[in-house]
N, C-alpha and C positions, 0 to 999 in steps of 0.2 A: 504494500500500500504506500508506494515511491506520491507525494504531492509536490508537483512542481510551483513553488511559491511566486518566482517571478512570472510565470506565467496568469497565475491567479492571479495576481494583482495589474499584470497589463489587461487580464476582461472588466476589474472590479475598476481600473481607471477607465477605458473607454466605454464602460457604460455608464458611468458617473460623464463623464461630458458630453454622451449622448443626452443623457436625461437634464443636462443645463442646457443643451442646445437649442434641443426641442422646446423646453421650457421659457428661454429667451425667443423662440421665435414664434410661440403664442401669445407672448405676452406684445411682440411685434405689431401681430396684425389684431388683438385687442384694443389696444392703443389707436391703432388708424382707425377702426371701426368706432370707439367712443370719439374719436375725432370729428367724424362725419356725422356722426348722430347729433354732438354739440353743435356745428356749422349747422344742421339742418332746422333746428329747434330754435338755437339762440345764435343767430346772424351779427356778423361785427358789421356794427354802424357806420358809415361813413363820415369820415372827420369832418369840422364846419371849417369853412373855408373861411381866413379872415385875409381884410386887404394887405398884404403882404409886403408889398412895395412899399406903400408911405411906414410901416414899421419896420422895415430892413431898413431904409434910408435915416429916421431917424434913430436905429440904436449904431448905423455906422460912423454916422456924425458922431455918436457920445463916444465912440471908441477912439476916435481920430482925435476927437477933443482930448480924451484921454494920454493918448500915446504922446500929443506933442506937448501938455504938460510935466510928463513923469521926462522928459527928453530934454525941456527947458529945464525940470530943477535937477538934474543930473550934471548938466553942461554947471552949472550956475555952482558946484560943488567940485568940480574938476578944478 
């Protein structure tokens, strides 16, 4: 009654990452399918558009204000 131990142990390893395999790739397509169930029930809203332009122009003015300030008292320290 010879048991080959390395060999027992390479079945008892590749059926242990079988059974994670499998396991990870139900849990896969679980995932996608409560994905699609959420998008179909509770849809993402579409964002409100606000005017864009005149608030980019005014926070690049604060920025520009900004930079040649912090660039004056820099020079003004040198």
């Amino acid at each position: 009654m010879e048991i080959n131990l390395v060999s027992e142990g390479l079945k008892f390893m590749v059926l242990g990452m079988l059974v994670v395999f499998v396991f990870l790739v139900i849990l896969v397509q679980v995932m996608k399918l409560q994905a699609k169930i959420i998008n179909k029930y509770f849809p993402e809203k579409a964002p409100d558009v606000a005017p864009a332009a005149s608030t980019n122009a005014t926070q690049e003015a604060h920025h520009v204000a900004a930079i040649v300030a912090a660039v004056s008292e820099f020079r003004k320290q040198s």
